[in-house]
Residue frames relative to the residue before (quaternion, step in Angstrom):
aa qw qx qy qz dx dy dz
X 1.0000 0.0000 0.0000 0.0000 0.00 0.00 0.00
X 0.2599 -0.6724 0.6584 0.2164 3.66 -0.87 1.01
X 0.7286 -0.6075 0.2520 0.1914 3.05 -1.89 1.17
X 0.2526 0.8344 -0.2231 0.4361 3.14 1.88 -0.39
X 0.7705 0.3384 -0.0301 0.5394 3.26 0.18 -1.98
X 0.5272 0.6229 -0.3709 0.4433 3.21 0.97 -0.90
X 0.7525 0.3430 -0.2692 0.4936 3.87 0.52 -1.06
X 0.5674 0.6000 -0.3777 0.4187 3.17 0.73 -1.10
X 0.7615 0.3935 -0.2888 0.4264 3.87 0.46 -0.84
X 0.7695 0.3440 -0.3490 0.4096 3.67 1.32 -0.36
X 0.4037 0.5698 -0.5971 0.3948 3.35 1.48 0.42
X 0.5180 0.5993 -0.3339 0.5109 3.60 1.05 -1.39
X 0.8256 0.1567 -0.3442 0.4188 3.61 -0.51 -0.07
X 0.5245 0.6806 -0.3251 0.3950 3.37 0.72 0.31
X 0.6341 0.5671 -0.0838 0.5190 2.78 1.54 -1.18
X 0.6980 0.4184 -0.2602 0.5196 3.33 1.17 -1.53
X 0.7088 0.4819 -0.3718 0.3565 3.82 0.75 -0.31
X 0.4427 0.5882 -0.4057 0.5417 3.50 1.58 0.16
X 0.8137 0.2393 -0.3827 0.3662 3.46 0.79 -0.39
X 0.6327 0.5689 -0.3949 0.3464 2.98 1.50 0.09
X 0.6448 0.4703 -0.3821 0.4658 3.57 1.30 0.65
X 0.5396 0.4448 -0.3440 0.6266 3.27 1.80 0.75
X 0.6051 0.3802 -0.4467 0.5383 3.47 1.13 0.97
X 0.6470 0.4809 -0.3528 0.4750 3.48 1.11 -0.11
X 0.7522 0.2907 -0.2269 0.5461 3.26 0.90 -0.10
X 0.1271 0.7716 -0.6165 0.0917 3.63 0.81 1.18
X 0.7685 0.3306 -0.3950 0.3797 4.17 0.00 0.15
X 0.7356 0.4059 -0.3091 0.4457 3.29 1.01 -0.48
X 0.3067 -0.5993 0.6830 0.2833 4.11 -0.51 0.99
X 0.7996 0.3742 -0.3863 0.2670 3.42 -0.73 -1.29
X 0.6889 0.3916 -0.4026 0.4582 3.55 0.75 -0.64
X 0.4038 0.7516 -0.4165 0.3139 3.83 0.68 -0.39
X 0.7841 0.3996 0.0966 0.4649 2.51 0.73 -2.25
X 0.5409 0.3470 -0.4119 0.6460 4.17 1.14 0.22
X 0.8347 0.2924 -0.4260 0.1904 3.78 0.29 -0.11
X 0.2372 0.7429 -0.3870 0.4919 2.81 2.04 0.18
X 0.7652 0.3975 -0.2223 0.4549 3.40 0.06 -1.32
X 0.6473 0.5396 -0.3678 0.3931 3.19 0.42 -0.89
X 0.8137 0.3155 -0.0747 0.4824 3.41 0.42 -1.41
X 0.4536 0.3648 -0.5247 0.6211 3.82 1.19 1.11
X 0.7117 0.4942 -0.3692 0.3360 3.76 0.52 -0.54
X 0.7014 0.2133 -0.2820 0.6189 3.06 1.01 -0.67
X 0.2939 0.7200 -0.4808 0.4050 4.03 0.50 0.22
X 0.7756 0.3967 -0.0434 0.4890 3.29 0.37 -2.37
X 0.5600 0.6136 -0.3739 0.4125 3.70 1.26 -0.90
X 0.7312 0.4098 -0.2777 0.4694 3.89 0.76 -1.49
X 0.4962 0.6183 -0.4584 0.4018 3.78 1.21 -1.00
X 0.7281 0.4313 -0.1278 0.5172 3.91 0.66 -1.28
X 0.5493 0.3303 -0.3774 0.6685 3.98 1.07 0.21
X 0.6886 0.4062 -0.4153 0.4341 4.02 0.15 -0.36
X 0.6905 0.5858 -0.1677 0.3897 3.63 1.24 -1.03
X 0.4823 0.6098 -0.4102 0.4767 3.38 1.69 -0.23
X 0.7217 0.2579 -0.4850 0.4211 3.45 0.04 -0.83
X 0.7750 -0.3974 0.3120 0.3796 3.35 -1.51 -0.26
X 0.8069 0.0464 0.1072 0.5790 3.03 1.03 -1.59
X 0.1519 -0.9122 0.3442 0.1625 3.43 0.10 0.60
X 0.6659 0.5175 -0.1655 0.5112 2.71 1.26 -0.82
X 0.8090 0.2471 -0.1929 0.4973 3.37 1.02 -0.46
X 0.4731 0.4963 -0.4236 0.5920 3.75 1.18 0.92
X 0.1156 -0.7200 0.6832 0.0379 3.93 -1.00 0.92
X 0.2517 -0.8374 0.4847 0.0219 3.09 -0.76 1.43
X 0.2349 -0.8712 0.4263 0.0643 3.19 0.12 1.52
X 0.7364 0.4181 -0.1856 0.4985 3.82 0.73 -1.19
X 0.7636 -0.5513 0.2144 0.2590 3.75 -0.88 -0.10
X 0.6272 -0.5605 0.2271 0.4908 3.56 -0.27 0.65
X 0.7045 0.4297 -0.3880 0.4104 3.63 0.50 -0.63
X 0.5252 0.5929 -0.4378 0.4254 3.92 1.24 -0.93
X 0.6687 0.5784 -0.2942 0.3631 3.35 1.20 -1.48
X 0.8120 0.3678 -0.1840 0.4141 3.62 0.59 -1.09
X 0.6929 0.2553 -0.3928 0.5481 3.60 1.25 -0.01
X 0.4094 0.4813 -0.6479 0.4254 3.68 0.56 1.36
X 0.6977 0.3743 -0.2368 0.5631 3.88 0.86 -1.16
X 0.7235 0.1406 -0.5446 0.4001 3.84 0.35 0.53
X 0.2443 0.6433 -0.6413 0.3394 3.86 0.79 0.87
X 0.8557 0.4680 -0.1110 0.1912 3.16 0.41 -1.65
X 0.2288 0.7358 -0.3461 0.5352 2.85 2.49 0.26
């Protein structure tokens, strides 16, 4: 799978689980509409932590999260 597809399928499931938390809540708007939000806020939050490194998909992180995140904010 090229990285591409790679996003393309987790926007796509992202999407489908927004509608699946607007089918569980078919009587109640307000609750619809906090778990929506909720789960695009954090949703959009990890989309923008996966998107820091360069390549994510195509980089295997071998050493620990902090080695990992103060090599990619060096490169800032």
């Amino acid at each position: 799978m090229t990285p591409p597809l790679k996003w393309l399928s987790i926007v796509i499931f992202g999407f489908l689980t927004q509608v699946a938390l607007l089918l569980v809540h078919p009587g109640n708007r307000r609750a619809s509409r906090v778990a929506v939000a909720l789960f695009t806020v954090a949703f959009s939050f990890c989309l923008l932590v996966v998107a820091f490194f360069d390549a994510p998909f195509e980089v295997v992180l071998r050493d620990e999260p902090g080695k990992t995140m103060r090599a990619a904010l060096e490169k800032l």
